[in-house]
C-alpha positions in Angstrom: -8.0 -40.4 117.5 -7.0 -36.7 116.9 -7.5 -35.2 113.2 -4.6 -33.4 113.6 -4.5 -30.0 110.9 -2.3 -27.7 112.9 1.1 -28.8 111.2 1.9 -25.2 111.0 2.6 -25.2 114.6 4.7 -28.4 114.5 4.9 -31.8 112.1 5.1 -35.7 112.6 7.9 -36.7 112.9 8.6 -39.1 110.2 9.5 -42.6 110.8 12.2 -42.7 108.8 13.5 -39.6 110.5 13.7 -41.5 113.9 14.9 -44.5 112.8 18.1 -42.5 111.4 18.1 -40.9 114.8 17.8 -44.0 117.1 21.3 -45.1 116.5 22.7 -42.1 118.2 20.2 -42.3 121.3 21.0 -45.9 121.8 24.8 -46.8 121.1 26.3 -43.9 119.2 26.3 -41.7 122.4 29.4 -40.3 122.8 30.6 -36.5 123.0 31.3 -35.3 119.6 34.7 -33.3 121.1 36.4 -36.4 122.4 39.6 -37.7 120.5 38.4 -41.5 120.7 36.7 -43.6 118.4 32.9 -42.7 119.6 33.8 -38.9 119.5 35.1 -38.9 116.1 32.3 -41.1 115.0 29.7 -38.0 115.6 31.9 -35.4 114.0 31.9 -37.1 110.8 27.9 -37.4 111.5 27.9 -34.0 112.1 29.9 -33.0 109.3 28.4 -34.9 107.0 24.8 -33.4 107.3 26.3 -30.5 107.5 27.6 -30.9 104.0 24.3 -32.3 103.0 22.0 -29.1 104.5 24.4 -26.8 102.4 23.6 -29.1 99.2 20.1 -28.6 99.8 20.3 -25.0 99.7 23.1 -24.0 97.2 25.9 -22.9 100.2 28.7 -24.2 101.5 29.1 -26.3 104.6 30.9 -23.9 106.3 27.8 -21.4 106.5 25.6 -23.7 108.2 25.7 -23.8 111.9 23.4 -25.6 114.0 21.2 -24.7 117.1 18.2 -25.2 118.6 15.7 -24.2 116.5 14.1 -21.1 114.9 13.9 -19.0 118.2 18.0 -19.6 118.7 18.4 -18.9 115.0 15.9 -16.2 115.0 18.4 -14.5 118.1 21.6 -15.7 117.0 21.2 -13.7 113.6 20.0 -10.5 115.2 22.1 -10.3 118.4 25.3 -11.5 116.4 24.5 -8.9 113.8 23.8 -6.2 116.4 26.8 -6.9 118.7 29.2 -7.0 115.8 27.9 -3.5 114.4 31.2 -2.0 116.2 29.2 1.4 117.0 25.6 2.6 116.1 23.0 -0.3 115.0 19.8 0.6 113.4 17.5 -2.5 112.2 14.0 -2.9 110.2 11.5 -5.5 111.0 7.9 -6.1 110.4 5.0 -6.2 112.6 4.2 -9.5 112.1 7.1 -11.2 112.4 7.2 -14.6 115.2 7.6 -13.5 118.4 11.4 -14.7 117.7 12.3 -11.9 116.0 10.2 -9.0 117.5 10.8 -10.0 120.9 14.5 -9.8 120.0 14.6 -6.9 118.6 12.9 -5.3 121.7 15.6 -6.7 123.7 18.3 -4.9 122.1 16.3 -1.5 122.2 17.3 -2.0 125.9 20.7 -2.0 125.4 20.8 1.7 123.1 20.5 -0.3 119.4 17.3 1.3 117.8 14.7 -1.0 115.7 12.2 0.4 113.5 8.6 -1.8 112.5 6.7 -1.5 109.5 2.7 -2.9 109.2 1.4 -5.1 106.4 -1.0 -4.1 104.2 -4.5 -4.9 104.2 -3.5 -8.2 102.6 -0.7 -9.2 105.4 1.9 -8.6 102.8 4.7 -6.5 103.8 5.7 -3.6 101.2 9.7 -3.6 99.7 8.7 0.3 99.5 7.7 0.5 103.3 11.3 -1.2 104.3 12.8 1.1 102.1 11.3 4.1 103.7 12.6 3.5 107.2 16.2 2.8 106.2 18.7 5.2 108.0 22.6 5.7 107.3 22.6 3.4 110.7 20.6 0.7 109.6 22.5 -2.5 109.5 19.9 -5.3 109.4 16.2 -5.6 107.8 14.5 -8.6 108.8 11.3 -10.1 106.7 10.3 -13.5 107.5 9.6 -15.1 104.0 6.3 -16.9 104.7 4.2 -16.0 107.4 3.3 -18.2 109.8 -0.2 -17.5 110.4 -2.0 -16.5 107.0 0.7 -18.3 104.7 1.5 -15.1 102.9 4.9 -15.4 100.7 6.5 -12.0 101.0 8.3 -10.8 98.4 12.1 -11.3 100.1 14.3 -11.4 96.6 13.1 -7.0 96.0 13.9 -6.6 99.7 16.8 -7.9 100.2 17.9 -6.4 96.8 17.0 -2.8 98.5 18.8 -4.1 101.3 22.2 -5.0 99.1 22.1 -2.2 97.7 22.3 0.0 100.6 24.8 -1.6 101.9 22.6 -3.4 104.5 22.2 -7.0 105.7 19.0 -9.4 105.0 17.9 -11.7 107.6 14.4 -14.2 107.0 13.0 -16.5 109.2 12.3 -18.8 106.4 10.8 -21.5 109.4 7.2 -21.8 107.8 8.4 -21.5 103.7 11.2 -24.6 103.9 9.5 -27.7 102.4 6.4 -26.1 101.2 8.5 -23.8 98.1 12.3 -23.7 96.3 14.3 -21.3 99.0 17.8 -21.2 98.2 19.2 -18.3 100.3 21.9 -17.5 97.7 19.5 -17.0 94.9 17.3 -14.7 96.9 19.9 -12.3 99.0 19.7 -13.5 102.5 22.5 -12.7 104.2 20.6 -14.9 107.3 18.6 -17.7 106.8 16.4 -20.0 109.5 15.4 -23.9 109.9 13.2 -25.5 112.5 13.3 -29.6 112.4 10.0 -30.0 113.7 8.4 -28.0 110.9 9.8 -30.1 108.2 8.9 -34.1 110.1 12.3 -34.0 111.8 12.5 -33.4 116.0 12.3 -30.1 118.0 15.5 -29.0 119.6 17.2 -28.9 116.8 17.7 -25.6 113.3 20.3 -24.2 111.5 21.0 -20.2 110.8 22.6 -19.9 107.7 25.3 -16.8 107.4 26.3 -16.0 104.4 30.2 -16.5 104.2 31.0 -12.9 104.0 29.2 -11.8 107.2 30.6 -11.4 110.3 28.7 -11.7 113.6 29.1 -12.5 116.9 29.4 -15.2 118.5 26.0 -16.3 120.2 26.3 -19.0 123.3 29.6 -18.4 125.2 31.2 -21.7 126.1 33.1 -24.4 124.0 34.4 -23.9 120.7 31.9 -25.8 119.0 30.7 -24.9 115.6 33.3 -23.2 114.8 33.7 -21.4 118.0 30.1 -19.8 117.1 27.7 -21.7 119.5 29.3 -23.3 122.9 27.8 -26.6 124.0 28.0 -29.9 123.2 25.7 -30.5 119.8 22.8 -32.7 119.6 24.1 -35.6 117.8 20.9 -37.4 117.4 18.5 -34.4 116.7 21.2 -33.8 113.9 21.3 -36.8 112.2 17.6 -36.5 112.1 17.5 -33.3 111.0 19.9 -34.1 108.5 17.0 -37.2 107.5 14.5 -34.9 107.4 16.1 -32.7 104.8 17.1 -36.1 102.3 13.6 -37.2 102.0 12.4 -33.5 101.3 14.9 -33.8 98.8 12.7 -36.3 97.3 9.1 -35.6 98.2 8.9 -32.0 98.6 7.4 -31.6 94.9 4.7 -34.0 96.0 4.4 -32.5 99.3 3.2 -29.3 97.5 1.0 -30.8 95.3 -0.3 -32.9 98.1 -0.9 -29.9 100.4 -2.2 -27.7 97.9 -5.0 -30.6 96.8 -6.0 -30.7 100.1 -6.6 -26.8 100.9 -8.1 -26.6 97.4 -10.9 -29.1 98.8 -11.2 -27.4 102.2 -11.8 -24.3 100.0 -14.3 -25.8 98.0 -16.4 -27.7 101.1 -16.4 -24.4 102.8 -18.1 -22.7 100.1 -20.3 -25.3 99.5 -21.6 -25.3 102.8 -20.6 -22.1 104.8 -21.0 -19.6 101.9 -22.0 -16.0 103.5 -20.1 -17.1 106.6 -16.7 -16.7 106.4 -13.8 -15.0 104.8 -10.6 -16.3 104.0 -7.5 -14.0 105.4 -4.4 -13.3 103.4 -3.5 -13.0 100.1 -4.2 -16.1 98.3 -2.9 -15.3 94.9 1.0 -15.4 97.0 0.4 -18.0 99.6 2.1 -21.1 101.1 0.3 -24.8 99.7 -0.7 -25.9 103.2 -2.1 -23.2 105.4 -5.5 -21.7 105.2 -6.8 -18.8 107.6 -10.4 -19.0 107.7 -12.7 -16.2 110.2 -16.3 -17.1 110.7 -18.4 -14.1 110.6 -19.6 -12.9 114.4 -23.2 -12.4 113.5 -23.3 -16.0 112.3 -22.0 -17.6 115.5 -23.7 -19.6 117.9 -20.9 -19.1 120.8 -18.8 -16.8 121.8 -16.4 -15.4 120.3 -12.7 -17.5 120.5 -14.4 -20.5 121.0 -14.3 -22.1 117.9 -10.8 -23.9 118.4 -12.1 -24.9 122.0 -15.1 -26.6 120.1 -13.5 -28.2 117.7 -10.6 -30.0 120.2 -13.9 -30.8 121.8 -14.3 -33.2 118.6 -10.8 -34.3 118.9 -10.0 -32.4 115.6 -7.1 -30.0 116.2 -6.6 -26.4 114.8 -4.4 -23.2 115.6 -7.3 -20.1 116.7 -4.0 -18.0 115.4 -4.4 -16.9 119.3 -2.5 -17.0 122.8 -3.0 -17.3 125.8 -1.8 -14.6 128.2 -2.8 -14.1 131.9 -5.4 -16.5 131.5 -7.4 -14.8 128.7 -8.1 -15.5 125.4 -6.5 -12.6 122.7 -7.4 -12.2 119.0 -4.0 -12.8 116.1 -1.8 -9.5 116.3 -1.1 -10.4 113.0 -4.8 -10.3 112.1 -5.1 -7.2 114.2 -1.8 -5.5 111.8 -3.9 -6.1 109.1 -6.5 -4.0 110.4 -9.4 -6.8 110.8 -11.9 -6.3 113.5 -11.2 -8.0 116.9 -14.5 -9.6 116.8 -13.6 -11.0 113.5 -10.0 -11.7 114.2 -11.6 -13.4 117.4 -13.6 -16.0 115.3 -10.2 -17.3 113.2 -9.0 -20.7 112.7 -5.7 -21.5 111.0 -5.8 -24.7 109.4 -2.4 -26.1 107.8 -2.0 -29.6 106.0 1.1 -31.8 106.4 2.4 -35.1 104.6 0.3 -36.8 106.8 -3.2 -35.4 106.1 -5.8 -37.0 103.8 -8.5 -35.8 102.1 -10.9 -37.6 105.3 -9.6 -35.3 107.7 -11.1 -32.7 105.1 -14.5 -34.3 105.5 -13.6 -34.8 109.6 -13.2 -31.0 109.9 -16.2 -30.4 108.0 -18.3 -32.5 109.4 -17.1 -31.1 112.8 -18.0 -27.5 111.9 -21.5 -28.4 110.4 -22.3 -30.3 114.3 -20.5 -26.9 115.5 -22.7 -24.3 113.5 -25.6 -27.0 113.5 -25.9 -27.7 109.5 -26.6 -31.2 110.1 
């Protein structure tokens, strides 16, 4: 059985969660536009999570729309923004961002709009000053995930987008990796855009939310239907929803004990580490501002017994599974960008783990893990 400690990349979904979603798979399966009984059933589903996901986060129903995850969030924030900007659109990112939001922002540099990215600091935290020094008098968007994804750093969102206010500009955050591990309430801290993936928070994949604060106006996304408010065409994903809208009751609940759960359990990795890796490793990221549950750990390249980028490989090897904060592209192994932003070594970038606890983990997949690297490094 796998130890699985890479709940960064996706979660569990959580029994509870599918049980509130079987009912929509299985007899509830009508189209949520028809007029008969089964139609109207799914709107009022619909509707109703709706209503509960704005509870969650301080806004009002009618600034949550749903889509298909984080990516279509990620795109339907930026695009909408850019496309509505009626002449000249300037926007801010980091260099870190996901893939979601970088990628998109390269698109539109196709298309005439002109994007600006800013580098971390040695630390992975990205600078309110260094946003502030690429703002234009075209710049219409900045956009600063919250919590990275890789190194768990909590960027400091609430002096950004209050730059941003200020100026007259719009604040978007991919806020995919903070929800459930922290308080976010997109009101409190200026986000003009906010982001939800399901299957980071226990709930399916296919299904998010992009919050857009009531006063914005973007353009619409998917062409099609009038669905969500005429703002996303398609006919919407009546199960994934109610589980979504699951997902978000129990963190309701739990999510103080989540933290505390998670944070326990990194606390211990910490500890086992130095107990029996001391000399061999550095933590990356600033751990005085970091999510509970992730931990980015590089193994130093003069202490290895294999080459370099293996270490994931060796540990799936023992059926425990980790993120190597890497990717695969045309068949060969590449170090984190994000590590390599930073300005870490690629041979040291090269030798990373990402480890990140869920609901799920206890403290014997700790000892698992541990035990794993000592066989690896051969401390036995």
């Amino acid at each position: 059985m796998t130890t699985y400690l890479d709940n960064a990349a996706s979660t569990k979904i959580d029994e509870r969660v599918l049980d509130a979603m079987l009912p929509y798979l299985k007899e509830n399966y009508g189209n949520p536009s028809s007029a008969h009984k089964q139609g109207k059933l799914l709107k009022v589903l619909i509707e109703d999570a709706r209503e509960s996901i704005a509870g969650f986060f301080g806004t009002k129903p009618k600034e949550i729309f749903f889509t298909s995850g984080g990516t279509e969030s990620n795109n339907f924030a930026i695009k909408g923004c850019a496309f509505a900007s009626g002449g000249k659109f300037h926007g801010i990112t980091s260099s870190i961002e996901h893939p979601a939001v970088l990628e998109t922002y390269n698109y539109l540099c196709k298309f005439g709009f002109e994007a600006d990215v800013v580098k971390p600091d040695s630390c992975g935290m990205i600078s309110p000053s260094s946003i502030e020094s690429k703002i234009k008098d075209s710049t219409k968007l900045v956009s600063v995930m919250h919590a990275n994804n890789e190194i768990g750093n909590i960027n400091d969102v609430k002096t950004i987008s209050g730059i941003c206010r200020s100026r007259g500009i719009l604040f978007h955050s991919d806020t995919v990796q903070s929800i459930g591990k922290m308080s976010v309430k997109p009101k409190e801290l200026g986000m003009d855009f906010l982001t939800l993936s399901a299957h980071k928070i226990y709930g399916p994949k296919g299904i998010g939310i992009l919050f857009v604060d009531g006063n914005v106006k973007i353009d619409k996304y998917v062409h099609g239907g009038s669905q969500e408010r005429n703002m996303r065409g398609g006919t919407e994903n009546a199960a994934s929803i109610a589980g979504l809208k699951r997902a978000v009751e129990i963190l309701k609940d739990s999510m103080e004990d989540d933290i505390e759960h998670c944070a326990s359990l990194k606390n211990i990795l910490i500890k086992e580490l130095n107990g029996s890796f001391s000399g061999m490793y550095v933590i990356n990221g600033n751990q005085e501002c970091s999510l509970p549950n992730i931990l980015n750990v590089s193994f130093l390249p003069s202490k290895l017994k294999f080459s370099s980028g293996m270490l994931p490989v060796l540990l799936d090897l023992k059926d425990v599974a980790v993120s190597g904060g890497s990717a695969c592209s045309s068949g060969s192994l590449k170090p984190s960008g994000v590590l390599l932003e930073m300005g870490i070594e690629e041979s040291i970038a090269s030798s990373t783990i990402r480890v990140s606890f869920g609901r799920f983990n206890t403290v014997k997949d700790v000892d698992i893990l541990i035990k794993s690297l000592k066989e690896i490094f051969g401390k036995n």
